[in-house]
C-alpha positions in Angstrom: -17.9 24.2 21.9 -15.3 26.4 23.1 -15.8 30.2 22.3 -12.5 31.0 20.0 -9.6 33.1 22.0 -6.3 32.2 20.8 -3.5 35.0 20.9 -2.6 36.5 17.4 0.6 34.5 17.1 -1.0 31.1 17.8 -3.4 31.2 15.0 -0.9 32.3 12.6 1.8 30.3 13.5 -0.5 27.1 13.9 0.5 24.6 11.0 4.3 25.3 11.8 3.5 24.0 15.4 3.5 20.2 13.8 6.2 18.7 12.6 6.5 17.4 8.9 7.4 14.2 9.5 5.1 13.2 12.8 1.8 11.9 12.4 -0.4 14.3 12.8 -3.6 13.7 15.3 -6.9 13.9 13.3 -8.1 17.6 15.2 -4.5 18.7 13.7 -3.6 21.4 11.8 -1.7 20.1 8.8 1.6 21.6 8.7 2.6 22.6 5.1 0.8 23.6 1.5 1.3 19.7 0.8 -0.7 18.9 3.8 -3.3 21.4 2.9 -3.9 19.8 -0.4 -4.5 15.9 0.8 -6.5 17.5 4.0 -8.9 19.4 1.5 -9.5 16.5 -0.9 -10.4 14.1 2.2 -14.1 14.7 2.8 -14.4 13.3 5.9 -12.2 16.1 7.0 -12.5 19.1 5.0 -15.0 20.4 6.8 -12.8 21.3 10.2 -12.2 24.7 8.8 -15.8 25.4 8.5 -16.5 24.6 11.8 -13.3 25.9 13.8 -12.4 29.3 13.1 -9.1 28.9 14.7 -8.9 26.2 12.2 -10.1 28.5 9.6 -7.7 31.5 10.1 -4.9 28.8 9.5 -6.3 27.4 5.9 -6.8 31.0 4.7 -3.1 32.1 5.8 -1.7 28.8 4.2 -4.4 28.7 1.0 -3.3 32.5 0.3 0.2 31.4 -0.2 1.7 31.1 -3.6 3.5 27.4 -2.0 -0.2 26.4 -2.3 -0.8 27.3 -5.5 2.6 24.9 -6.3 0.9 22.0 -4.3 -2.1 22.2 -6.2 -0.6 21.9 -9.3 1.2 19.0 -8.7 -1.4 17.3 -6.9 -3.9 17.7 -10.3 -1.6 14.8 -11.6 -1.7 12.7 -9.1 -3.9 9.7 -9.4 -3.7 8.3 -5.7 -4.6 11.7 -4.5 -7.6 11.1 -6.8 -8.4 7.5 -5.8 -8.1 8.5 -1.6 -10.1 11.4 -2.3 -13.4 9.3 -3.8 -12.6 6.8 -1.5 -13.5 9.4 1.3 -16.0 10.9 -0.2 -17.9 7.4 -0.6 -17.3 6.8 3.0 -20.1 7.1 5.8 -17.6 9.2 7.5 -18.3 12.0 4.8 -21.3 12.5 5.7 -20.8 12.8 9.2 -18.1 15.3 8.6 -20.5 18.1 7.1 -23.9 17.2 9.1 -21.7 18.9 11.9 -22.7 22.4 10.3 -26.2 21.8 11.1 -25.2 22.2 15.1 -26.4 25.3 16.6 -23.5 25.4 18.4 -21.4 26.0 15.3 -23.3 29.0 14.2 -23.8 30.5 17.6 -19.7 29.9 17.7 -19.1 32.1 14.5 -21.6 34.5 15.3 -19.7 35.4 18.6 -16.3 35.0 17.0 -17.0 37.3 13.8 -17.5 39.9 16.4 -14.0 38.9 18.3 -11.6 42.2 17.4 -9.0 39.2 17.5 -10.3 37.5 15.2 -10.5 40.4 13.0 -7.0 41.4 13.3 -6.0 37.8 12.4 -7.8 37.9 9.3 -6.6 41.5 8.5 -2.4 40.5 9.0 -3.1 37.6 6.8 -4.4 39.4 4.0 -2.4 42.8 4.4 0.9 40.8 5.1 3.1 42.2 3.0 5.9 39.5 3.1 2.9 37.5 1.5 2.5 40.0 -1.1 6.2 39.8 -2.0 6.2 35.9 -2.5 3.3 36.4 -4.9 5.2 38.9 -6.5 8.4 36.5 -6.8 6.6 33.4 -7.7 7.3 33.5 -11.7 10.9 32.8 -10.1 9.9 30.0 -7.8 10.9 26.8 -9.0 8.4 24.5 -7.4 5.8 26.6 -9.6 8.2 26.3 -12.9 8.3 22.4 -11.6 5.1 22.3 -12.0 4.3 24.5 -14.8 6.6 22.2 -17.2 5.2 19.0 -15.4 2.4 19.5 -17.5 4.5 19.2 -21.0 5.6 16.1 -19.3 3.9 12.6 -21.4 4.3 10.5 -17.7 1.9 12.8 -16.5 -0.3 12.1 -18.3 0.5 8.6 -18.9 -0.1 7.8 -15.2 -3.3 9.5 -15.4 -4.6 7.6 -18.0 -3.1 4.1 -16.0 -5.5 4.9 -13.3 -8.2 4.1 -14.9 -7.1 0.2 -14.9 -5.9 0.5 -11.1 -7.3 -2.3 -8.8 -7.6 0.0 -6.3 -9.6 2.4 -7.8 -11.4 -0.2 -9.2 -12.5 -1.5 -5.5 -13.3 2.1 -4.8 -16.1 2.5 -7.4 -17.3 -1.0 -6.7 -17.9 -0.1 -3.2 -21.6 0.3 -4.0 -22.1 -2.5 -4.8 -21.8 -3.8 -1.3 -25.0 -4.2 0.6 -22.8 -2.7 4.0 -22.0 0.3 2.2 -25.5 1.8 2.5 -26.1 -0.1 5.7 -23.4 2.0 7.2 -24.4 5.8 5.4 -27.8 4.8 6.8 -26.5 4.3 10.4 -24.4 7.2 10.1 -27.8 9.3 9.4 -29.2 8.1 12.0 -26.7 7.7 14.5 -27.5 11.1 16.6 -23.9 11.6 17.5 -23.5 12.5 13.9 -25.5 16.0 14.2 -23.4 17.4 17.4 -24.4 17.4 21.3 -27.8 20.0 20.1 -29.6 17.8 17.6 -27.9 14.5 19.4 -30.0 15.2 22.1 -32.9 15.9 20.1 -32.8 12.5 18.3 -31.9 10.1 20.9 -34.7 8.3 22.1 -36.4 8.4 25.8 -34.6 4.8 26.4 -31.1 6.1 24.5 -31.6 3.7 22.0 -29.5 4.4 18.8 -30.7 2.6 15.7 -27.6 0.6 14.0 -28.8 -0.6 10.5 -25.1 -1.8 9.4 -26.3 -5.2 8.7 -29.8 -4.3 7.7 -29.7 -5.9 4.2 -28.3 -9.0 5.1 -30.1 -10.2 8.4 -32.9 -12.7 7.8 -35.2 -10.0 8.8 -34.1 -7.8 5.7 -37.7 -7.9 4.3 -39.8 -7.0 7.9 -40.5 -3.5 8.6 -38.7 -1.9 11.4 -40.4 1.0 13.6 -37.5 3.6 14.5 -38.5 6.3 16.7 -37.6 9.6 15.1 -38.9 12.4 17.6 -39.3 12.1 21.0 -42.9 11.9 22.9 -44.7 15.0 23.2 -45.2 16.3 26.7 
């Protein structure tokens, strides 16, 4: 992992760099407060701010603004932002996308970039940044937060909130364990070593590079034998 240097400017202006309307890459830094809010409630990529600080510096300068606090709002009545959000968190994926804080690497990564005087001065213009402190000051007068203060006296809000709860597709979504694959694949995505990052990858990969895959595991005629997976490596 790449020790963090990115000029001042860079990490600031980050989520301006992508356009609105593009589709944005997965390693992407979402562009606006909307954005922000769909990228936070998909767990199987929250986590990217947690474990790149240029990533980082760029959620806390778009999270501090009061645009944010708008997007939330709206967002809370919003029941397909609800059903794609416990659709990812019931995916493999999820898990995969927090067992990458258990890499060395990460920590050794924050350690040397808490000490980065660039890094420090990022932080320190995003929270002193008094333009910032203005908009917070004017958002009584904003309209997207009036919009969304007086969506809440609003019966279709509610009303499609309470229609939710008869939608077919968030009905899939909490049937999903009920599949036997569903815990075949969290169970390969445990195991799978690339899921831990290039440290403890290395670590769990067996002498032969064998890499268990249990995605079919409860419906192969061999379901009910038991099944010897190496977990540590030989001692020498």
């Amino acid at each position: 992992m790449k020790r963090y240097s990115l000029p001042l400017a860079a990490l600031l202006m980050a989520p301006a760099l992508h356009a609105a309307d593009a589709p944005a890459p997965a390693n992407s830094v979402p562009a606006n407060s909307e954005e922000w809010v769909r990228h936070l409630s998909d767990f199987t990529r929250n986590a990217d701010m947690l474990v790149d600080p240029k990533k980082f510096v760029a959620a806390f300068n778009q999270l501090s603004e009061p645009a944010f606090l708008a997007a939330a709002l709206q967002a809370i009545y919003d029941p397909q932002l609800y059903n794609a959000s416990m659709a990812s968190a019931m995916d493999p994926k999820a898990y995969a996308n927090y067992a990458r804080l258990m890499d060395p690497n990460v920590a050794s990564t924050w350690f040397s970039t808490l000490m980065d005087p660039q890094f420090i001065n990022a932080m320190t213009t995003v929270m002193t940044d008094p333009g910032k402190l203005g908009r917070w000051m004017m958002m009584p007068l904003d309209p997207k937060i009036t919009a969304a203060a007086l969506n809440m006296l609003n019966p279709n809000a509610y009303a499609r909130l309470g229609a939710a709860a008869v939608d077919p597709k968030l009905m899939n979504t909490m049937a999903a364990p009920m599949n036997p694959n569903w815990y075949g694949g969290w169970a390969n995505t445990a195991m799978t070593p690339q899921t831990y990052g290039p440290t403890y990858g290395a670590w769990m990969a067996t002498p032969q590079g064998y890499v268990p895959n249990l995605g079919g595991w409860m419906t192969t005629p061999y379901a009910g034998m038991p099944m010897m997976i190496p977990a540590m490596p030989p001692a020498r």
